[in-house]
N, C-alpha and C positions, 0 to 999 in steps of 0.2 A: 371437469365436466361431470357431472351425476349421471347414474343409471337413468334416473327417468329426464334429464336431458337427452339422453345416447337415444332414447328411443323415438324423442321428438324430432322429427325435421325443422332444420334452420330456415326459419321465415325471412325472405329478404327481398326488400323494396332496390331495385334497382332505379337509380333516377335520374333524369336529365330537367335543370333547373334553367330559367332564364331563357336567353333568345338563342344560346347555341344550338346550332342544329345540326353537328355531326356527331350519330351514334353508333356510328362502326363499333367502338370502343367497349359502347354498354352493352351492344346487342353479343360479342364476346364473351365479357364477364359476364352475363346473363346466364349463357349458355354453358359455361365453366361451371358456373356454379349448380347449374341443372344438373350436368353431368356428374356434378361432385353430390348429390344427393341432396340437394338442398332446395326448397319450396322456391321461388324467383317469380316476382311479380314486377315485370317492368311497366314504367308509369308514358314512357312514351315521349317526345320532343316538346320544348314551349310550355314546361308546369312552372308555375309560382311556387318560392317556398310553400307559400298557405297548403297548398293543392297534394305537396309531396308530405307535409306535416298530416292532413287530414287522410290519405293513401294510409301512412305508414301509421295512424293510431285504427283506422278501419279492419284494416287487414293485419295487425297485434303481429308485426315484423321483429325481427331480433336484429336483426341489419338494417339498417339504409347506404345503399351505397351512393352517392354522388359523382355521377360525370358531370364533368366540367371543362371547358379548354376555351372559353371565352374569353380569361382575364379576370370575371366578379367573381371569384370566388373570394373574396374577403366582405363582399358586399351581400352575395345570397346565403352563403353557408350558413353564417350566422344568424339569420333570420330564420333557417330549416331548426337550429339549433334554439333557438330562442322559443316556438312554435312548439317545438317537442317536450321541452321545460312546462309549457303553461299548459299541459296536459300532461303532465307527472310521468311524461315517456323517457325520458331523456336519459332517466339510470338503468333503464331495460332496454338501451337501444344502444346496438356500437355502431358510431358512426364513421363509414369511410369515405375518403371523396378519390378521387381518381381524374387523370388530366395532367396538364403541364401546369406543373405549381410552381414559382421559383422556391429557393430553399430559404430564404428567411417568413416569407408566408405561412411554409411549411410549419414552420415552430407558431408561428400563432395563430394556426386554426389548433392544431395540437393543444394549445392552451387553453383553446374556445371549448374544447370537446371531442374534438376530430380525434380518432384512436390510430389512426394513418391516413399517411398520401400514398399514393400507389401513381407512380410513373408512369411514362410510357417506359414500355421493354421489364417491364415488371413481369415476371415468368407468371403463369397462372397456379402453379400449385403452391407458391410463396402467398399467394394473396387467400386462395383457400386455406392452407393451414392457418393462418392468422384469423382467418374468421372461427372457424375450430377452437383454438385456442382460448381466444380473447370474446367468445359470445358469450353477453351476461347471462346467469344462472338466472332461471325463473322458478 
């Protein structure tokens, strides 16, 4: 990370895609990430990809994180994924998704773009460091 990274706060779309509607999960990681210093914009229950892609180019996020625990995550992700592509977001955005994922899913959103899954019982300061780490340089 660069000096004038360090001094920017990590911008990050917190999001709930689809018809799931429990956000216990995000409204945690939300706050994690508050706590951790970090800008946190949550989009709220029932967004279409379109909704989360036009959020996260709106508001020029370094993150999007994705809850999910429906099941479509192989059907929405990639349409958040695809959406952030056709506005030239997608190399300036690390994308995570969070939720019960099985593990072979896991390797193909990973291939989609997805930079992690983030389980349940995922400790909170594992999933901050990682966004520390691994947020693209602007």
């Amino acid at each position: 990370m660069s000096q004038s990274q360090e001094e920017r706060s990590i911008r990050c779309l917190v999001a709930k895609v689809g018809l799931d509607g429990h956000d216990r999960g995000a409204h945690v990681i939300a706050r994690a990430f508050r706590d951790a210093g970090f800008e946190v914009i949550y989009s709220g229950l029932h967004k279409a990809p379109d909704e989360i892609v036009q959020a996260a180019v709106q508001e020029d996020v370094d993150v999007v994180g994705i809850s999910i625990l429906s099941g479509a995550h192989s059907t929405l992700v990639p349409k958040v994924i695809d959406g952030l592509k056709e506005y030239d977001a997608f190399e300036d955005t690390l994308i995570l998704v969070g939720g019960v994922v099985p593990d072979d899913d896991k390797a193909e959103l990973k291939e989609m773009g997805v930079a992690e899954v983030f389980g349940p019982g995922t400790p909170m300061a594992d999933t901050i460091e990682f966004v520390r780490e691994n947020v693209p340089e602007r």
